[in-house]
C-alpha positions, 0 to 999 in steps of 0.5 A, a space after each residue: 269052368 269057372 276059377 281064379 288063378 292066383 299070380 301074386 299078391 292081389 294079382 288074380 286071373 278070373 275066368 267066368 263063362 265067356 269074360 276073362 278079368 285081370 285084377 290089380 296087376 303086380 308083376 314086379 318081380 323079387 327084388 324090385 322096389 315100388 312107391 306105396 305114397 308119401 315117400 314109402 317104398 316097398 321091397 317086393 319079396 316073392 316073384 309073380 307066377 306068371 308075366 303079362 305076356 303069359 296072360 289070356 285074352 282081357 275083358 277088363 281090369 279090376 284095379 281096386 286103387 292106385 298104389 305102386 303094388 297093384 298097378 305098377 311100372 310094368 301094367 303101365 308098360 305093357 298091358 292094352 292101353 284100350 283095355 277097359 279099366 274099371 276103378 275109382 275116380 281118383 285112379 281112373 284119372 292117373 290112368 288118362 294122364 298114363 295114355 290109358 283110354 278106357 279107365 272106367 270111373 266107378 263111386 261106391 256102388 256105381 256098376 258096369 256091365 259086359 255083355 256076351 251073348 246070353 251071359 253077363 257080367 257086373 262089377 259093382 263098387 264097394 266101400 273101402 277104408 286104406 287107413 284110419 283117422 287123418 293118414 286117410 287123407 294121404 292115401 289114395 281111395 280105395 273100392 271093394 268089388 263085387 263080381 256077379 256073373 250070370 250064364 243067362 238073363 235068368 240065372 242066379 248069379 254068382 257073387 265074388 267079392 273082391 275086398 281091396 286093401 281095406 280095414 274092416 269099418 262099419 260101411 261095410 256093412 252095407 255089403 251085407 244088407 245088400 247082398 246076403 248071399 256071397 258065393 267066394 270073398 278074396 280077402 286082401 290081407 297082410 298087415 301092411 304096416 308104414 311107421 307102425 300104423 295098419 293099412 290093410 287087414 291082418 289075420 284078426 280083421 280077415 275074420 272079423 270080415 268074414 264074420 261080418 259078410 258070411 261068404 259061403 268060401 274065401 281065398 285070402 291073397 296079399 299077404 306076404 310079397 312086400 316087405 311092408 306087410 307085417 302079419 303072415 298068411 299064418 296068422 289068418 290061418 290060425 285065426 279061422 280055425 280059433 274062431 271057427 266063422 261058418 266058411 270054407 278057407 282055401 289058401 291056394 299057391 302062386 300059379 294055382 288055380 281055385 275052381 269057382 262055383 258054376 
């Protein structure tokens, strides 16, 4: 069976046939602070569901940026250093200098592919946008995913999504050109706010961005475990059904886990 297993904030575990992927692993738990950049810091307010050590045998890491609450102090500590880390250039450097030995550098639109048997799985870098205008600068880039995992050499795939913390801006619109057909988008939301300014979506751009790439269902994540982010799950969830964008949403709970095609 393929499925996500949702631990908290953009912290997933995804089983596709043989491969086992862990994406940007937060495991702080409630209470404890994280630096975002430029001297911010974030209170974490909602406990992970499960600790590494509760984790599956890894193929890889999916690691859309490095920022205190996606890759924090304690993956530094105790996840593999051999395990490969697939991320931008500029996180796959931090985490050389972290003893780290497998980071895998992807610019936009850069894959890697695992093997196993007959099946195969590739990740694909994606464009994304942290902030807008000059505070673009400041912050660390950040890479959309897409997951297309294949039982056989034949087989149709199927394509996950993995958004990343980014706002919704016209280069994404090349996902759609090149992938008309999306199986699940896991939509990093929340309305992250530092002094006012928005730096991952809200629950309007959420659907703006399933307007845009028209996935055939979505799984919102990152919306609610700092103290940074600013507009609840809710405000998605009201937004989908004013607008109503031809998708199937499923929110699913820490220490849940949301059945994939296939």
């Amino acid at each position: 069976m393929n499925s996500l297993f949702f631990v908290g904030n953009a912290t997933t575990v995804l089983r596709l046939g043989p491969f086992t992927l862990l994406t940007d692993p937060n495991f702080l738990h409630r209470g404890q602070w994280t630096h975002i950049g430029q001297g911010v810091l974030a209170k974490r307010v909602k406990d992970p569901a499960v600790g590494i050590g509760d984790l599956p045998p890894l193929d890889a890491v999916v690691l859309s940026h490095f920022h205190g609450d996606h890759f924090d102090r304690i993956a530094a500590r105790e996840l593999d250093r051999d395990l490969p880390i697939l991320t931008t250039p500029h996180a796959a450097r931090r985490l050389e200098r972290r003893g780290f030995r497998e980071p895998v550098a992807l610019s936009t639109w850069a894959d890697l592919s695992l093997r196993k048997d007959d099946a195969s799985l590739t990740v694909t870098a994606l464009p994304g946008r942290h902030a807008r205008g000059g505070l673009a600068r400041l912050l660390p880039p950040v890479m959309g995913s897409m997951v297309e995992y294949r039982a056989t050499p034949t087989a149709t795939p199927l394509r996950l999504y993995l958004s990343g913390d980014t706002l919704v801006h016209d280069d994404l619109r090349e996902i759609r050109e090149r992938y008309p057909s999306i199986d699940v988008a896991v939509l990093h939301l929340g309305g992250t706010k530092v002094l006012g300014v928005l730096l991952t979506m809200d629950g309007e751009q959420g659907v703006d961005l399933l307007e845009l790439l028209r996935p055939r269902q979505a799984v919102p994540v990152h919306f609610d475990d700092y103290s940074v982010m600013k507009s609840p799950l809710s405000d998605f969830v009201a937004e989908v059904e004013r607008r109503k964008p031809p998708v199937t949403v499923t929110c699913v709970d820490r220490g849940s886990t949301f059945t994939l095609p296939g």
